[in-house]
N, C-alpha and C positions, 0 to 999 in steps of 0.2 A: 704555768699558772700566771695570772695575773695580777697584778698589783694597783688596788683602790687607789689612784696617784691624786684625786682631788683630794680625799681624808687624808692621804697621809703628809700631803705638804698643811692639810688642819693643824693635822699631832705636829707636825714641824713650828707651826706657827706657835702654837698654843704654850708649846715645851719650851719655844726659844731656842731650838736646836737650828744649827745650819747645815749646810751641805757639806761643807768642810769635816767638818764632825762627824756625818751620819758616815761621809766614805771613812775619814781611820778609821769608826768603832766598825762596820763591815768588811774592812779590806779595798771596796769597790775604787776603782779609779772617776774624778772627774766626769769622764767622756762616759764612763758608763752608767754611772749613777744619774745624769741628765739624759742618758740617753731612755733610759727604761721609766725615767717620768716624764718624757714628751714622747714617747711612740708605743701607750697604751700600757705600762705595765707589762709587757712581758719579761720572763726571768724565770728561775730554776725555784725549787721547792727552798735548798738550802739559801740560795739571794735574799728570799720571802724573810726568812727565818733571821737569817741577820740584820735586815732591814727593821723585822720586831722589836728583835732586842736593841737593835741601837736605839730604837724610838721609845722604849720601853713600854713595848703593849704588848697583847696577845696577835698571834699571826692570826688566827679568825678573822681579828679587827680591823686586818686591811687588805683581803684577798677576796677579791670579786669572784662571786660564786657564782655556780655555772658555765655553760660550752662556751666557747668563742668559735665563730667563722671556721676560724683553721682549720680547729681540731676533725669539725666535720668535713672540710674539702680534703686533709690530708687523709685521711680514712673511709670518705665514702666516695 
């Protein structure tokens, strides 16, 4: 799944949250947490999910719906 990375550095802005933050409230490290917002959002269902709640929104609210590229070259 992918991750809306322009709205959610919004919800970052808007909250007054940082980075620092969002990785303790997720677990995520630094390098990972920059990593999945500069090369498109990708990450696992649970990532999504704690990315949510540290931001404190619904996951709807920040997972880019529909296929990407990949998922059709890994499959078809």
């Amino acid at each position: 799944m992918r991750l809306k990375t322009k709205e959610y550095r919004e919800i970052m802005q808007e909250k007054g949250l940082t980075a620092e933050q969002i990785c303790k409230s997720t677990g995520l490290s630094a390098f990972a947490f920059r990593w999945i917002l500069n090369n498109g959002g990708f990450t696992s269902d649970g990532t999504l999910k704690a990315l949510a709640y540290a931001a404190g929104v619904e996951m709807k609210g920040i997972v880019r719906t529909g296929r990407c590229w990949l998922i059709f070259r890994l499959s078809g």
